[in-house]
C-alpha positions in Angstrom: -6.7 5.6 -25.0 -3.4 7.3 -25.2 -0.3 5.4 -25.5 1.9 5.0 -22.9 5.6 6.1 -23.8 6.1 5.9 -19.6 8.4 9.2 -19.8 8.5 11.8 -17.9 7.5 14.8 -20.1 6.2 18.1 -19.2 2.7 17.8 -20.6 0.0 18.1 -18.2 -3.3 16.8 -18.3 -5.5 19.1 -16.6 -7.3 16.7 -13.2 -10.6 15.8 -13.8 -13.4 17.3 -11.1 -14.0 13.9 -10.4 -10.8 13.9 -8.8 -11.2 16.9 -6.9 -11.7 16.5 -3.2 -11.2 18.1 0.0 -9.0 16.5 2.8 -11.4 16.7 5.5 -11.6 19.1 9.0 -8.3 21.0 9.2 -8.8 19.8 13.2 -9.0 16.2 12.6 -5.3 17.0 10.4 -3.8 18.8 12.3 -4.5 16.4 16.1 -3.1 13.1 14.0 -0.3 15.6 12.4 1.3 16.9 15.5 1.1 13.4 17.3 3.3 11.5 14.8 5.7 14.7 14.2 6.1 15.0 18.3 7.6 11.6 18.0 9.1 11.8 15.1 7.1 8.5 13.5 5.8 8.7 9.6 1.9 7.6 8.0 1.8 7.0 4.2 -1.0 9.2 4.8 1.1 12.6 5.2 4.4 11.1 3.0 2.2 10.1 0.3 -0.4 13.0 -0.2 -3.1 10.6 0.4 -6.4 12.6 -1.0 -8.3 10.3 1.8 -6.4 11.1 4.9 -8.9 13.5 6.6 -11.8 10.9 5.8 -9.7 7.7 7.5 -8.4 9.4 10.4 -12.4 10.9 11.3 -13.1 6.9 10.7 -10.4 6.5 13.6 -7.8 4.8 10.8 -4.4 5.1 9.4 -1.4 3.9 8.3 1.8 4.2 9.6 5.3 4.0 7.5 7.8 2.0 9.4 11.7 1.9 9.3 12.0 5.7 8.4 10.5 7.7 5.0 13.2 6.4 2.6 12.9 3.7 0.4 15.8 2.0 -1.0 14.0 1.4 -4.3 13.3 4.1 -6.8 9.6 3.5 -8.6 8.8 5.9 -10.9 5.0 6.4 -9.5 6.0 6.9 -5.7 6.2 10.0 -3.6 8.0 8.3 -0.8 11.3 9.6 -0.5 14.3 7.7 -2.5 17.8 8.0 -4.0 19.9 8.1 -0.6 20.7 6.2 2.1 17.8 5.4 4.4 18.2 5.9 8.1 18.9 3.6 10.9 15.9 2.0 12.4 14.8 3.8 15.7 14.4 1.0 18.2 11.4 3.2 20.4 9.2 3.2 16.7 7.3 0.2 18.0 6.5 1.6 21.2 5.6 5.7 19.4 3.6 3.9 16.8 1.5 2.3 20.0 1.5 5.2 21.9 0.3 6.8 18.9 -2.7 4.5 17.9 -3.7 4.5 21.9 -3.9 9.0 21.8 -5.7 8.5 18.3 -8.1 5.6 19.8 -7.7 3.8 16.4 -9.7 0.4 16.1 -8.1 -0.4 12.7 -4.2 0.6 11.8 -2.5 -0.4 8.5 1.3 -0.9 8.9 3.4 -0.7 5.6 6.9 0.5 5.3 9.6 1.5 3.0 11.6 -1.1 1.0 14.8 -1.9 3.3 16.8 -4.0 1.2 19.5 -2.9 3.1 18.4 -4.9 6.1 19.6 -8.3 6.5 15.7 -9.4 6.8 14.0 -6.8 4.7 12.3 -5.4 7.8 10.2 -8.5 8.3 11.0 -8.6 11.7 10.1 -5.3 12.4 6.7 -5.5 11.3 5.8 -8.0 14.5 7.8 -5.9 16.7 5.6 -3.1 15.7 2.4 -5.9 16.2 3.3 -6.7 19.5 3.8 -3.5 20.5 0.1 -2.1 19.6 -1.3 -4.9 20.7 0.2 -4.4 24.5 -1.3 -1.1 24.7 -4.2 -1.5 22.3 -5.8 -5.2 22.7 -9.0 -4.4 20.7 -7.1 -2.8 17.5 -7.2 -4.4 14.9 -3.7 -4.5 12.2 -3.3 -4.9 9.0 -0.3 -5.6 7.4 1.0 -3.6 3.5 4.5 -5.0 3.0 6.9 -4.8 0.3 8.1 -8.2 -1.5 11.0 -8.6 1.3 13.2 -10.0 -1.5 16.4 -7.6 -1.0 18.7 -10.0 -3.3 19.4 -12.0 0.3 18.8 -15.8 0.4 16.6 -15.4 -3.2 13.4 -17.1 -2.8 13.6 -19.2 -0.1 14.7 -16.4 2.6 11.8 -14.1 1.0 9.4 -17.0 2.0 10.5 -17.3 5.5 10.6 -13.6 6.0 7.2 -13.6 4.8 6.3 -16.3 7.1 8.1 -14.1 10.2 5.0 -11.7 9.6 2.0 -14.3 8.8 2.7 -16.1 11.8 2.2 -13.0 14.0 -1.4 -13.5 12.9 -2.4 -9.8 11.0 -6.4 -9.3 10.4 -5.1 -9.3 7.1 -2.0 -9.4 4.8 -2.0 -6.5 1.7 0.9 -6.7 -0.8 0.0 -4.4 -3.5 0.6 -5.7 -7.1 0.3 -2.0 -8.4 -0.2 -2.3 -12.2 -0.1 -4.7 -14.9 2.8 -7.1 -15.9 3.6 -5.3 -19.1 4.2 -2.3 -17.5 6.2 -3.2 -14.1 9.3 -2.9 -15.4 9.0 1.0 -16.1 6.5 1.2 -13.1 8.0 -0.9 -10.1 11.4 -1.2 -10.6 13.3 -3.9 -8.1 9.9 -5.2 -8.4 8.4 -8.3 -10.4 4.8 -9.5 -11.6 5.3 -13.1 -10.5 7.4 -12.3 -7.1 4.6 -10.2 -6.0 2.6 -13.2 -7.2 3.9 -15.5 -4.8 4.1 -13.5 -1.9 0.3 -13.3 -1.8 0.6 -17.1 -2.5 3.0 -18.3 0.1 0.6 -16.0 2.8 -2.1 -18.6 1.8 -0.2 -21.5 1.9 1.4 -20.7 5.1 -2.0 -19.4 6.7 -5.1 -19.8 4.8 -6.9 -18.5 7.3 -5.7 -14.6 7.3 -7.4 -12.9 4.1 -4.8 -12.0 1.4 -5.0 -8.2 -0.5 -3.8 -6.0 -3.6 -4.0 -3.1 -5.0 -3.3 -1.4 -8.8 -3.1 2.0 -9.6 -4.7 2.9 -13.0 -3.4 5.5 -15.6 0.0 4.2 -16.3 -1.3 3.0 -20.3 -2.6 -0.2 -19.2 -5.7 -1.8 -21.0 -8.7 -2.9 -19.5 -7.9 -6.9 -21.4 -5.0 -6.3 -19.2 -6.4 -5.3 -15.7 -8.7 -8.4 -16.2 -5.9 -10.5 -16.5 -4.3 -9.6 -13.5 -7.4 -9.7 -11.6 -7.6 -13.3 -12.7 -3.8 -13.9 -11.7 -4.2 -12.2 -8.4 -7.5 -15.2 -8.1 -5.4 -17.8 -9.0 -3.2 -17.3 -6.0 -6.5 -16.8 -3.8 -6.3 -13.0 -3.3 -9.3 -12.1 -1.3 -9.9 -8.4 -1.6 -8.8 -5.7 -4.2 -8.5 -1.8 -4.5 -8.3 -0.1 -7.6 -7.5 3.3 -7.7 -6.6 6.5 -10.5 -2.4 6.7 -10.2 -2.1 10.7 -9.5 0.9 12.2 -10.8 3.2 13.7 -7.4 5.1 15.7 -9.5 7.2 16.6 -12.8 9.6 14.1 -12.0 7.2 11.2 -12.1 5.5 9.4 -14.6 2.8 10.9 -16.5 -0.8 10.0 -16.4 -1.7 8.1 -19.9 -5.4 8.1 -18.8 -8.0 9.5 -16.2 -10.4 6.3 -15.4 -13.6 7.8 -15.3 -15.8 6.9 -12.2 -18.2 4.7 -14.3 -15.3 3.0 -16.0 -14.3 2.3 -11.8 -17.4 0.9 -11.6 -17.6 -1.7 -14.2 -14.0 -2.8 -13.4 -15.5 -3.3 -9.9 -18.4 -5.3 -10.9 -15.6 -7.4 -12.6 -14.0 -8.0 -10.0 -17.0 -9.1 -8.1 -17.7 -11.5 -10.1 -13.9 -13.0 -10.5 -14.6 -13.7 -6.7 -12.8 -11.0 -4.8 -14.6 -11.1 -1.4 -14.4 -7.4 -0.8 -13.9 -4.6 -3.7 -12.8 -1.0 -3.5 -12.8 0.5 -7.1 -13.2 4.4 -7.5 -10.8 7.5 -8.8 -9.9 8.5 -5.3 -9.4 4.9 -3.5 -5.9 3.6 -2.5 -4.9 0.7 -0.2 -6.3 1.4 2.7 -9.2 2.8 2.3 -12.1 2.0 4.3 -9.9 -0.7 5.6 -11.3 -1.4 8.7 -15.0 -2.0 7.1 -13.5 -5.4 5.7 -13.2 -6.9 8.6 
């Protein structure tokens, strides 16, 4: 395995076919595209190139991007949009993100968002206003939740808890906080972000409501070691994470990190027979999986 200097740099690793894939019926893209562009609403399926999109929205899934397509953290993996001021929250999202999942007749929808330090509660609330709002118009849906740490710097740990506690009690099918590589690396990787914070968010869910299954995702290629995935799959256990993705990290552009390493399928496949057998009660491992795909088979 290469080493990991975790610079941008202008060599380029040609893709591997295993990582080649089309995006699915240019009629199943283009019906979910120009319903969220009419009301001006945002997936992390079209912000973040996801290779998967066409599959998920043929399965009747997707995920929307709340609180606008900025982030107000800068990691160095992300496509998301970063390094200006993020926009005010439009108060008629909630009610275009259920009118949206009503047209698509989605029976599973992922909600993540952008990091909103900015806001006083890190968006918290604005995740069950979203909730409420799909579930007036869509009673059968099911929603899962992807949020960011909702530390923002405001109230430390305790007013992180209870903003994580705002979402867990609106009762999602389950709660996904993605861990995204390995602790020697988040620094370089997530940063605003931390190993153990992410940690204890997935811990507090549990302790708060052990009933709502807990989730988290890495993203392979950034140098890490497969010693070092193991351990985290063991941390992310310890605090009674329930179900894991792992997934090849796929470099957006130049101005992003590099890849160190392409995971080969079969390497995907031991590291999710792993994981099985750490305990995770549902495992996606392969080149091409992200957060939430095949989301609504877990349920």
């Amino acid at each position: 395995m290469a080493k990991s200097s975790l610079k941008n740099d202008i060599n380029i690793t040609p893709i591997p076919y295993w990582l080649k894939k089309p995006i699915g019926k240019a009629s199943e893209l283009s019906t979910v595209q120009k319903i969220i562009k009419t009301r001006n609403i945002h997936t992390i399926c079209e912000e973040g190139r996801c290779p998967n999109r066409g599959e998920c929205y043929s399965n009747r899934t997707a995920t929307f991007l709340l609180m606008g397509p900025t982030c107000t953290r800068s990691c160095a993996f992300c496509q998301v949009d970063k390094g200006h001021a993020p926009i005010s929250l439009d108060p008629e999202e909630p009610q275009k993100v259920a009118e949206s999942v009503k047209l698509l007749g989605l029976s599973y929808v992922v909600l993540t968002s952008v990091a909103r330090d900015d806001l006083e509660d890190g968006g918290a609330n604005w995740f069950v206003k979203t909730m409420t709002a799909i579930r007036t118009l869509n009673p059968n849906t099911d929603i899962e939740v992807l949020t960011p740490d909702f530390w923002g710097g405001q109230g430390g740990q305790k007013s992180q808890k209870e903003r994580i506690s705002t979402v867990v009690k609106a009762k999602p099918a389950c709660y996904n906080h993605n861990i995204e590589t390995v602790q020697r690396l988040q620094g370089p990787v997530r940063r605003g972000a931390k190993y153990e914070r992410s940690l204890d968010v997935l811990r507090w869910v549990k302790e708060i409501d052990s009933t709502i299954p807990t989730k988290s995702g890495l993203m392979l290629g950034h140098g890490e070691t497969e010693t070092e995935i193991i351990t985290t799959l063991k941390d992310l256990r310890r605090v009674q994470c329930d179900r894991i993705t792992l997934g090849q990290y796929m470099r957006p552009s130049l101005a992003h990190l590099s890849v160190q390493k392409y995971w080969t399928p079969e390497e995907f496949e031991k590291l999710g027979e792993i994981a099985r057998s750490l305990g995770f009660s549902h495992v996606r491992s392969g080149p091409l999986v992200r957060s939430s795909y095949h989301a609504g088979e877990e349920n």
